[in-house]
N, C-alpha and C positions, 0 to 999 in steps of 0.2 A: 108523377109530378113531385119534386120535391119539396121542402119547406123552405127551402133557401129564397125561393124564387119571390120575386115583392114586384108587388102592385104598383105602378106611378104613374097613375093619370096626365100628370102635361107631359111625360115622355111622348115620340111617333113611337115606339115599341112599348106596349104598355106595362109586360110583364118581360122581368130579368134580372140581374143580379147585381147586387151593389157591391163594388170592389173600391176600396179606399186604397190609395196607394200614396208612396213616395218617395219621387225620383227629382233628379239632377238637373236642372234647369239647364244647365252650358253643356253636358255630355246626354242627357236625356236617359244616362242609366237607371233602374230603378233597384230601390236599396230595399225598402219594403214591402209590403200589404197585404189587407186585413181585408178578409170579405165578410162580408154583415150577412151575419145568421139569425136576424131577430135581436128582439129584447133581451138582454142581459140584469139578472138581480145583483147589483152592486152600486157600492157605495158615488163610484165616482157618476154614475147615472141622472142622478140630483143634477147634474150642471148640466145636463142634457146631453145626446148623443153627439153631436157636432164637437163638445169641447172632451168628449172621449175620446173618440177617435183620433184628431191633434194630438191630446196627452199620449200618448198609445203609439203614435209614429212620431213622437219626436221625444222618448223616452231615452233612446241610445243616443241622442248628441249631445259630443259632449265637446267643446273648442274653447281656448284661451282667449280668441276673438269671438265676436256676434256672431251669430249664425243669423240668418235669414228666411223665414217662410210663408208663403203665400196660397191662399185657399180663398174660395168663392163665398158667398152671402148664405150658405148654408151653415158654416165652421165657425163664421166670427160671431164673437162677442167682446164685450165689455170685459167679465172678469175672463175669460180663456187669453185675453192680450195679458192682461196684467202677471198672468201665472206665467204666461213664455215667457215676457218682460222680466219678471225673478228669476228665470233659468239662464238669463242671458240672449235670449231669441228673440230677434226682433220679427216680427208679423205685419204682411200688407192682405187686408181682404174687402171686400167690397161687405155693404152692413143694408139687413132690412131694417128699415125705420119704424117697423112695430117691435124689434127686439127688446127684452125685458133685459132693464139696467143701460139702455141708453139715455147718454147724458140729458137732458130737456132740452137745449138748443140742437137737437139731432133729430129729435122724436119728427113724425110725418107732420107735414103741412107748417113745419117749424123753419122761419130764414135762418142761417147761421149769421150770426154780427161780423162786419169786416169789422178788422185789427186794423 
């Protein structure tokens, strides 16, 4: 057995391997990815695993124009947008609403105000 292999109870397969990737939305090629081998001792860990990984595969873009990326309720946050947002990358992800650094009108069991 290896160490690679992780635990994930709401998976139907409950053990296997985490592979982060990322690929081309319109041609479906894939440019990168990173398979999770555990915890890592480094700095940028503090912001948690989610906004490593992002940093990590959107490291080499680099365009005159926005760029665009999209990841699931696992990856987003508050400051991981605002660090793409500086790079020029704009980000769509869906947000758990116990996340730490979500605005107050976000937070669980919170209505957002119509404008």
């Amino acid at each position: 057995m290896t160490t690679m292999k992780q635990y994930m109870p709401g998976k139907p397969v409950k053990r296997g391997y985490k592979i982060w990737a990322r690929s081309d939305a319109s041609n479906g090629y894939l440019y990168q990815f990173e398979v999770y081998t555990g915890k890592k001792d480094d700095s940028v860990i503090s912001e948690g695993l989610g906004n490593r990984v992002i940093i990590n595969l959107t490291n080499d873009l680099h365009s005159t124009s926005p760029l665009l990326v999209v990841f699931d309720n696992f990856f987003t946050s508050v400051p991981l947008m605002e660090t793409l947002f500086s790079k020029n990358i704009y980000a769509i992800g869906t947000i758990r609403t116990g996340r730490k650094f979500l605005p107050e009108p976000m937070k669980k069991n919170k209505k957002i105000p119509n404008k």
